[in-house]
Structure formats: C-alpha cells, structure tokens
N, C-alpha and C positions, 0 to 999 in steps of 0.2 A: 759450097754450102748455100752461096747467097741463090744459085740459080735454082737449085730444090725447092728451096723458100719461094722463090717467084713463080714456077711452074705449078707446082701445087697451091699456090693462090690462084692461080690461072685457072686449075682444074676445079676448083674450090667454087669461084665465083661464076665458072660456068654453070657448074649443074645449082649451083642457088639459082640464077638467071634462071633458065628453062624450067625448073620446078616451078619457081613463083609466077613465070609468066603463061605457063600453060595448065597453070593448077585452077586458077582463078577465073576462065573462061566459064560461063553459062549460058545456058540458052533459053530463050525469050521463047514466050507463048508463039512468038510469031514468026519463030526457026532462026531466027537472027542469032548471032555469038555476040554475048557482050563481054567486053573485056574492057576494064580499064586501066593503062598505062599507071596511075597513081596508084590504085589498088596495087598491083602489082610489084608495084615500084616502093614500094611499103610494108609488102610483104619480106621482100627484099631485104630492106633496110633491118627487117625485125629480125630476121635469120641470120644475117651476118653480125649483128649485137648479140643475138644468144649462140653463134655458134662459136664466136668470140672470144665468150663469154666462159664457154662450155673449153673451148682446150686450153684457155690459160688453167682451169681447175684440175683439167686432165693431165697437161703438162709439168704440173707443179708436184713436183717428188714427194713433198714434205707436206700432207693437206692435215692444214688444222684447222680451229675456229677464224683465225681472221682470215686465211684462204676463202675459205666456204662463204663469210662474212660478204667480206668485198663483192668475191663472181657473184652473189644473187644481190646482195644491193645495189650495183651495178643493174642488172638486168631488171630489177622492182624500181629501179631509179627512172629508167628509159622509158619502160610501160608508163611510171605513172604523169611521166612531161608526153609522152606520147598523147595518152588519154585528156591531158590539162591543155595543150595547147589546141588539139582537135575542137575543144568545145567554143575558141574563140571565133565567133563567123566571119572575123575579114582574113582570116587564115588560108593558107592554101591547101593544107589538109584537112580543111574544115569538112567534120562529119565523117572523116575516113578509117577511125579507130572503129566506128560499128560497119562500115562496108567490108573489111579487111577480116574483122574477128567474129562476126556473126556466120560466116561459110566452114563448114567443120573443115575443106578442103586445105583451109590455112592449118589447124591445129596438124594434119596429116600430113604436109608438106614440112612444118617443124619438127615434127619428129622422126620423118623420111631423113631429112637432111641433116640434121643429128646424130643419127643412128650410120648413115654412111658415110660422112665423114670423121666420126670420129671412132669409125670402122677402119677406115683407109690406115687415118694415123696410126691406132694402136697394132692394127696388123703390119705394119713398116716398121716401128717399134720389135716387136717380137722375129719377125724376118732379121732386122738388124741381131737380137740378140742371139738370134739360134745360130745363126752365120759365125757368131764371134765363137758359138761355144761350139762349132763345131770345128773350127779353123783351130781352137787352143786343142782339142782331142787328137787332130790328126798331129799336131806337134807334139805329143805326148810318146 
C-alpha cells in the first residue's frame, strides 16, 4: 500500500512539475523565453495545496458541512497569506501573487491538473470497484 502511495506521489508531482514549469513560459517582444523559476515554483506550490486540498474532499466518504468547511478554508487560508505576505517588499516572493495569477495560463494549468489527477484517482477507485464485483459474480 505504502509503495502505491509513493509512486503515485511520484506520478503526481511530476506532471504538476512539468505543467507549472512549462505553462508559465512567454515570449518577449524580442523572441527571447522568459520563464521564471519562482513563478513557476509558485505555481507549483499553489497546485499541490489545491490539489491537496481537492482529494482529501474527494476522498472523504462522508462530505458534509465541516468537510467542505475545512478543504476551502484551508485553500481561502493559503491564497490569502499567499496574497499578504507577497505585498511585504523585503520578502522573497515579493510581487509574485500578480506575476503568477495575472497569466490565464496558471488558472488552465489548475484546472488541467485537477481534472487529471483526480481523474487518475477516481478512475483507480472504480477499476478497484468493478474488479471486486466482478471477482464476487464469477464466485457466484
């Protein structure tokens, strides 16, 4: 069980990696690619809090109000120290809540990564279940 859980973190934080760092490139009036590792690296961090965020809710059998509660103020929590610490200038992500959230590229890259990862899971989920019920039919 513990090796599933590792490899699929594994699978997990690669295609965040590559999304975020190949989403965020642009190109300069002057052909040049600009990319910046913090950008990116920010991107990053904000996907793996909502994606997080997003399968403890999925994963939880029983969703009620304090389910629901917790996963978004949790994610409202992040965003808004995200945004508050951004605005201090001797900070090292000073300024990078608007380099990060002004490219639609990040909003599509969260919801890319969203959508196929908790694609992966739910479809493993249902492979798991159809397995079980087709395993109890042939003992039938």
């Amino acid at each position: 069980m513990f090796i599933k859980w590792f490899l699929s973190g594994i699978l997990y934080g690669a295609i965040i990696y590559f999304l975020s760092s190949f989403s965020l490139n642009t190109e300069r009036p002057n052909g040049k690619i600009s990319a910046s590792l913090s950008d990116s690296g920010q991107l990053a961090f904000t996907s793996v809090v909502l994606l997080a965020n997003m399968k403890i809710f999925l994963s939880s059998h029983n969703i009620h109000a304090m389910t629901w509660f917790f996963c978004h103020c949790s994610t409202l929590v992040f965003i808004f120290f995200f945004w508050l610490i951004n605005l201090i200038p001797g900070q090292d992500i000073y300024d990078e809540f608007k380099h990060v959230f002004k490219t639609p590229q990040t909003y599509f890259v969260i919801i890319l990564i969203g959508c196929a990862l908790a694609g992966l899971d739910e479809g493993y989920q249902m492979y798991k279940r159809m397995r079980e019920y087709f395993k109890n039919i042939e003992m039938e």
